[in-house]
N, CA, C and O of each residue as an XYZ file, in Angstrom:
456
protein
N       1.090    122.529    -54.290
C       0.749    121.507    -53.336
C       1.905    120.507    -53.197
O       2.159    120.064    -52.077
N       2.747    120.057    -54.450
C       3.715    119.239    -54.012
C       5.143    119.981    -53.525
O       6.117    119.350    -53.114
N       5.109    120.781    -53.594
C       6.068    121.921    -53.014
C       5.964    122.031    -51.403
O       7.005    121.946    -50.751
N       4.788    122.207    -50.786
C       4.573    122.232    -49.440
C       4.767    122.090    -48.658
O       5.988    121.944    -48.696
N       4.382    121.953    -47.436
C       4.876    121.364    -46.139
C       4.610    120.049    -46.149
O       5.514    119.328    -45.726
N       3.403    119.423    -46.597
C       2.845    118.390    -46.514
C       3.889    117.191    -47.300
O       3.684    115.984    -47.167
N       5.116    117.805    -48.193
C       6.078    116.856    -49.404
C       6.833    116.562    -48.399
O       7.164    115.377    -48.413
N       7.399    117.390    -47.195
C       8.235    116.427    -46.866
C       8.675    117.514    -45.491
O       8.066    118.575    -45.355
N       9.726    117.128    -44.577
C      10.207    118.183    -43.535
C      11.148    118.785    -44.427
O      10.815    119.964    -44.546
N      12.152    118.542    -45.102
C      13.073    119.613    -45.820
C      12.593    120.099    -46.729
O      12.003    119.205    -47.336
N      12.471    121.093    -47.258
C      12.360    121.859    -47.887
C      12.992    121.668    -49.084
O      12.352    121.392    -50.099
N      14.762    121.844    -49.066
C      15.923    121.225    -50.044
C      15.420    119.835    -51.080
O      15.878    119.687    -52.213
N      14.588    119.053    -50.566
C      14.054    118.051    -50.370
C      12.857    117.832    -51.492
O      12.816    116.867    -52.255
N      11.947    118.846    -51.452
C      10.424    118.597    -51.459
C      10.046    118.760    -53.759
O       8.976    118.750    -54.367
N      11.630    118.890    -54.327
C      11.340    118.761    -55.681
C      10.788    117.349    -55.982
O       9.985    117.121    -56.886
N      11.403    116.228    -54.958
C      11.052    114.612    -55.410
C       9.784    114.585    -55.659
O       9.432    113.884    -56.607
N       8.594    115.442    -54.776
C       7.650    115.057    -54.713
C       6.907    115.658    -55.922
O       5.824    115.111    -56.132
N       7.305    116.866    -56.944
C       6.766    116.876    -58.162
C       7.151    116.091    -59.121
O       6.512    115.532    -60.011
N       8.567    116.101    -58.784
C       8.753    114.807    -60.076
C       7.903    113.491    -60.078
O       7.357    113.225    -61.149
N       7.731    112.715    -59.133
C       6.977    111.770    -58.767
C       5.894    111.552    -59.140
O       5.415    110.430    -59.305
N       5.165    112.963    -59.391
C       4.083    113.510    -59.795
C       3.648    113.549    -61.381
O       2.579    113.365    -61.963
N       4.688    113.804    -61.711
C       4.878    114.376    -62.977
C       5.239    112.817    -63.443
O       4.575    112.530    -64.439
N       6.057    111.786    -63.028
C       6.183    110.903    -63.934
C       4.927    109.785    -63.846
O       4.584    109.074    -64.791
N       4.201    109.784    -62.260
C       2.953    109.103    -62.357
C       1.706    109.834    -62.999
O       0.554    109.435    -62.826
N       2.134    111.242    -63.964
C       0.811    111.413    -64.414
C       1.728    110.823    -66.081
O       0.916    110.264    -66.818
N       2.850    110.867    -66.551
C       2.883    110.090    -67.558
C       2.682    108.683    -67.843
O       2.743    108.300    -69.011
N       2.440    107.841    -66.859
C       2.304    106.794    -66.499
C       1.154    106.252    -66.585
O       0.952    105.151    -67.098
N       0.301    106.982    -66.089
C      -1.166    106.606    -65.973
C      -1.439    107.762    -67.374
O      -2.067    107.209    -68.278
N      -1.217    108.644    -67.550
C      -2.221    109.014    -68.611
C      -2.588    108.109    -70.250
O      -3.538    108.194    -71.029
N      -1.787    107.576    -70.250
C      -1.683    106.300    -71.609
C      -2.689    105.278    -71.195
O      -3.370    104.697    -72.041
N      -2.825    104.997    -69.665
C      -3.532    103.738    -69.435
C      -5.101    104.414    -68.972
O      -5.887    103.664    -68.394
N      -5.501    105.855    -69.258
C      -6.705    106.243    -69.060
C      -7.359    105.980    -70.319
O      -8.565    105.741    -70.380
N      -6.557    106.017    -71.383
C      -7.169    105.904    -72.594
C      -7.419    104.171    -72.963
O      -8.181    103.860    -73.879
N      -6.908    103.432    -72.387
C      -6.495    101.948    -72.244
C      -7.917    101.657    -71.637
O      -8.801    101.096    -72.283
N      -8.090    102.172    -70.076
C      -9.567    101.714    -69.558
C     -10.193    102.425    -70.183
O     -10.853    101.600    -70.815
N     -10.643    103.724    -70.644
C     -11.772    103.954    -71.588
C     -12.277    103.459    -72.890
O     -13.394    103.691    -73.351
N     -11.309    102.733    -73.450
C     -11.199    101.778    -74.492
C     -12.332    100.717    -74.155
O     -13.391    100.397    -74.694
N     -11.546    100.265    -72.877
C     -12.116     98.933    -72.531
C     -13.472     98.985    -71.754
O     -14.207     97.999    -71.786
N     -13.840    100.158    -71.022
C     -15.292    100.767    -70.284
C     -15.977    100.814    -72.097
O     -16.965    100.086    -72.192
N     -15.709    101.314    -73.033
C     -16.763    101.757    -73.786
C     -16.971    100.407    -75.071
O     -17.491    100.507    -76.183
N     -16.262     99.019    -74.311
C     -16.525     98.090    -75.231
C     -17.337     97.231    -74.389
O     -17.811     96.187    -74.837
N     -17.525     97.612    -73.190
C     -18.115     96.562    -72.095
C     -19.697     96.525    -72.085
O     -20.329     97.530    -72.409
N     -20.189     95.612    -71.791
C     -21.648     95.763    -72.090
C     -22.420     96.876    -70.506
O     -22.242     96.981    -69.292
N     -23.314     97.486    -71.619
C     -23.499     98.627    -70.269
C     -24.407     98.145    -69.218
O     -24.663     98.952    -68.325
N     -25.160     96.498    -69.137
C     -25.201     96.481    -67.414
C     -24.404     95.953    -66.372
O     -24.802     95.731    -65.229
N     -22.917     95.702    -66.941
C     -21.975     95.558    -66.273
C     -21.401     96.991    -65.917
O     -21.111     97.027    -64.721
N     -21.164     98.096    -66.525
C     -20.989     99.393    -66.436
C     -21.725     99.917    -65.351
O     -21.216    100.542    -64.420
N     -23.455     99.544    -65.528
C     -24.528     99.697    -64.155
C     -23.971     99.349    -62.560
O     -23.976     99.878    -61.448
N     -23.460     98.014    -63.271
C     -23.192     97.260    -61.980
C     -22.087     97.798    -61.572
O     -22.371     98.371    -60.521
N     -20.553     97.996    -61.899
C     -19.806     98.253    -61.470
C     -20.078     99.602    -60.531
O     -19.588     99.640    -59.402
N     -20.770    100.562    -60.972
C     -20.691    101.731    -60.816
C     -22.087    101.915    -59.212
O     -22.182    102.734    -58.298
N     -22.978    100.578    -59.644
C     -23.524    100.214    -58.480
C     -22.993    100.015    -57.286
O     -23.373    100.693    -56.331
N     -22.219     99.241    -57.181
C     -20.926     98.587    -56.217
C     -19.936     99.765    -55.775
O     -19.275     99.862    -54.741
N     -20.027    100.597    -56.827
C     -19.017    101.658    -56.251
C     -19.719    102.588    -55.367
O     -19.110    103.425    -54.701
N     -21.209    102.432    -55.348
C     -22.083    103.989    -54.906
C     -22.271    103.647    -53.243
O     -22.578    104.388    -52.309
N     -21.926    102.092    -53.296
C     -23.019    101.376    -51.878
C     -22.125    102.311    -50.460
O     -22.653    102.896    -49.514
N     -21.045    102.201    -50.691
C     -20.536    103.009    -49.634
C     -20.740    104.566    -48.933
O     -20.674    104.977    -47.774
N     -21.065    105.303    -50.461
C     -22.109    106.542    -50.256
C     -22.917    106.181    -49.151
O     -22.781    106.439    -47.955
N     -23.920    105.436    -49.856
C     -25.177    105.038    -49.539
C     -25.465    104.615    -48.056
O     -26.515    104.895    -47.478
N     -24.165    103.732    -47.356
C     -24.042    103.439    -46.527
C     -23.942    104.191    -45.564
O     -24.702    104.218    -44.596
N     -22.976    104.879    -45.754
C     -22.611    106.430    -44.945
C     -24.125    107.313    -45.077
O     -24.612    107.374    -43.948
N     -24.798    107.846    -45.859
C     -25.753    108.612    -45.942
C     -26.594    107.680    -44.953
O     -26.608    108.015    -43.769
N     -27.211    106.678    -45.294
C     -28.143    105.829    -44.238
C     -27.688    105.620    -42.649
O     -28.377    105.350    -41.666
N     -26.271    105.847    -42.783
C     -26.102    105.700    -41.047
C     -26.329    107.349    -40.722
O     -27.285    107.644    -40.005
N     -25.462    108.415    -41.242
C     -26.078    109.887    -40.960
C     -27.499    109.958    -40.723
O     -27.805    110.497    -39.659
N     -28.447    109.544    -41.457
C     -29.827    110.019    -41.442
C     -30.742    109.105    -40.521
O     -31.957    109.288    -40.439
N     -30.109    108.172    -39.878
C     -30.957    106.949    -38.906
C     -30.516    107.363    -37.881
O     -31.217    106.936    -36.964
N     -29.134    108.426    -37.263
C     -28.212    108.642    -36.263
C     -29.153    108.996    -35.061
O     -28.979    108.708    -33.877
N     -30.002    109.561    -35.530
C     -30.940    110.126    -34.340
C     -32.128    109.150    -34.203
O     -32.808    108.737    -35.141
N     -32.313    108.774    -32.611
C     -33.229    107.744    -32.960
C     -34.647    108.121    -32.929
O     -35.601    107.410    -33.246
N     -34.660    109.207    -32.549
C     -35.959    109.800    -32.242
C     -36.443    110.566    -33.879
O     -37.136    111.578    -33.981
N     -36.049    110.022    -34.665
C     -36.086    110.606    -36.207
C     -35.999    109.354    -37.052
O     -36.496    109.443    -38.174
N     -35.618    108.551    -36.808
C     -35.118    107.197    -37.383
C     -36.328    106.684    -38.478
O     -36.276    106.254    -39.630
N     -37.349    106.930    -37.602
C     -38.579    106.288    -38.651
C     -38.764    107.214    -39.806
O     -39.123    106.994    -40.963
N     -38.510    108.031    -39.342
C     -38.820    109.122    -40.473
C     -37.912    109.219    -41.766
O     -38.323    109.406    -42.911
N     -36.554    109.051    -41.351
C     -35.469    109.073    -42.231
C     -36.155    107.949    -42.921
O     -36.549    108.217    -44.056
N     -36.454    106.379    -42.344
C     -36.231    105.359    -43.121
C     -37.410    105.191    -44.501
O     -37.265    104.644    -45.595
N     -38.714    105.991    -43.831
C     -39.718    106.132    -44.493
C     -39.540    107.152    -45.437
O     -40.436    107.236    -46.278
N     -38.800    107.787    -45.498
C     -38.777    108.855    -46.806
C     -38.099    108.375    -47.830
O     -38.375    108.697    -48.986
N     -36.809    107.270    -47.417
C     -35.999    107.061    -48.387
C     -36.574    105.791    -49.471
O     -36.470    105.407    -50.636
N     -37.395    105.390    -47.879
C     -38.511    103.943    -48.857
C     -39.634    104.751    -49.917
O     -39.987    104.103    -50.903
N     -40.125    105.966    -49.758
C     -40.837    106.404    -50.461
C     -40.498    106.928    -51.454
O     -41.282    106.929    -52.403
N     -39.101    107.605    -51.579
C     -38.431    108.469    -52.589
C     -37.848    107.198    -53.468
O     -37.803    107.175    -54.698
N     -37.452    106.244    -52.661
C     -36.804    105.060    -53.540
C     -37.355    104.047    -54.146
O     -36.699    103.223    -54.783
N     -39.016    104.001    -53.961
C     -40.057    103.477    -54.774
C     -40.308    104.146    -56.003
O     -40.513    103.405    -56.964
N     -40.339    105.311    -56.188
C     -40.447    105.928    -57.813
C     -41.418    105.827    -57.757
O     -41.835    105.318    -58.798
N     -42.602    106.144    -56.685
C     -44.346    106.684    -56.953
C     -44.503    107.740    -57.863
O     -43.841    108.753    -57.633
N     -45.374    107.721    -59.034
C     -45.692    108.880    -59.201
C     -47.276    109.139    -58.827
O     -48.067    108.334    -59.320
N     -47.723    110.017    -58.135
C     -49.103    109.963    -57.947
C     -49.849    111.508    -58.056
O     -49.367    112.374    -57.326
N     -50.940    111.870    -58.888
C     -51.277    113.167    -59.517
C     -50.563    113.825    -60.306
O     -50.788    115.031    -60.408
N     -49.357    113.127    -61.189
C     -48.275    114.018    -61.843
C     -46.708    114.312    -60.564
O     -45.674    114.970    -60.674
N     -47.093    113.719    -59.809
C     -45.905    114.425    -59.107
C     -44.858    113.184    -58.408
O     -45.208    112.386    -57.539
N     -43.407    113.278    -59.088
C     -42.824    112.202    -58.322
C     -42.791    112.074    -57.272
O     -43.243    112.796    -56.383
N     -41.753    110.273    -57.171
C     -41.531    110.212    -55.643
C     -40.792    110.945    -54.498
O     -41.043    110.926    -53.293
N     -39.486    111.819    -55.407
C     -38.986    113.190    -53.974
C     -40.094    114.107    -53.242
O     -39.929    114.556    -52.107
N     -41.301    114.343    -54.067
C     -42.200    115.185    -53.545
C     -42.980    114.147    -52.397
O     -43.054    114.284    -51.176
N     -43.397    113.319    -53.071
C     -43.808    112.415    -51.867
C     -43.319    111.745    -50.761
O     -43.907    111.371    -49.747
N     -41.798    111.614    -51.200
C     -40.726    111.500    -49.944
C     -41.035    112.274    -48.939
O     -41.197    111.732    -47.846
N     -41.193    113.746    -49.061
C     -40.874    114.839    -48.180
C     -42.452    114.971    -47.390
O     -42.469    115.188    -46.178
N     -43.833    114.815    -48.210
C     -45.033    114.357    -47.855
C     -44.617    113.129    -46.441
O     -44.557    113.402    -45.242
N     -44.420    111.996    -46.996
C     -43.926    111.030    -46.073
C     -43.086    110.675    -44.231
O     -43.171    109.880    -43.296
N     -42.183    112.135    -44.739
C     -41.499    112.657    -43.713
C     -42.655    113.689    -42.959
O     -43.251    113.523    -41.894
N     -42.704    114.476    -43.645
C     -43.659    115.270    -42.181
C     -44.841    114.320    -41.739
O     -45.148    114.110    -40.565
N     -45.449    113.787    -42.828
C     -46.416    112.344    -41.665
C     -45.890    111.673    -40.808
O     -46.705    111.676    -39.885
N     -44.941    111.025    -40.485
C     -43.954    110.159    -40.328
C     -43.775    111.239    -38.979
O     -44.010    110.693    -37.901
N     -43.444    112.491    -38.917
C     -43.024    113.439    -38.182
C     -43.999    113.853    -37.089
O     -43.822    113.930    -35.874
N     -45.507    114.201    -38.132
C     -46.376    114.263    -37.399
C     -46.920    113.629    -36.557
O     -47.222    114.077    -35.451
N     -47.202    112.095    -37.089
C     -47.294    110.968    -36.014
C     -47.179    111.261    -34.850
O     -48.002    111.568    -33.987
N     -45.616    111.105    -34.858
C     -44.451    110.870    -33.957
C     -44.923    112.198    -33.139
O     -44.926    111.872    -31.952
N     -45.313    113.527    -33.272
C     -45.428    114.577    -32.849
C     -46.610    114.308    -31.930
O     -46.720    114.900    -30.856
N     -47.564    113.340    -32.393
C     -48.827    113.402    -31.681
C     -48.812    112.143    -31.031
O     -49.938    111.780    -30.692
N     -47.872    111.345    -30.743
C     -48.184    110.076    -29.934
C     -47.356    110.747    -28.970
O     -47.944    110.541    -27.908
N     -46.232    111.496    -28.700
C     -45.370    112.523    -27.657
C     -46.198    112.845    -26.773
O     -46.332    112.401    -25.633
N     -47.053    114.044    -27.601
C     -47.788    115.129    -26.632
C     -49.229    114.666    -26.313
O     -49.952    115.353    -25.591
């Protein structure tokens, strides 16, 4: 990959881009052990949190994909409120009831249409 087309237009050229490689993985590999040091002295609901903060952008992206359609919108929003409550009801979690949620949600919508 650092050999490629993508390292550079010359060819003659394209060794810089392993070396580069090669000296930013000596570089950083000393300081992986440096933050794991310091991740496994940190108290773990700051660990929660950080790793919270890192997910929201997922999250963000997934919630605009699944609202995209508006004629589905309720449905998306109601499954994720149901799956993301943590019901358990008869033994069975909230993904099962998520998906319960959605075809109601679906059905509704199916019978106020027609």
């Amino acid at each position: 990959m650092m050999a490629g087309p993508d390292a550079g237009e010359r060819p003659e050229r394209r060794w810089l881009a392993g070396v580069a490689s090669g000296v930013s993985y000596l570089v950083l590999g000393p300081a992986a052990g440096l933050a794991t040091a310091c991740i496994a002295t940190s108290p773990p609901l700051l660990i929660d949190a950080v790793a919270g903060v890192a997910l929201l952008g997922a999250l963000t992206s997934a919630l605009a994909a699944a609202t995209a359609d508006p004629d589905r919108r309720d449905a998306a929003l109601g499954t994720f409120v149901v799956t993301a409550s943590q019901v358990t009801a008869l033994g069975i979690s909230s993904p099962f009831w998520g998906l319960v949620a959605r075809l109601a949600f679906l059905g509704v919508q199916r019978a106020r249409t027609s």
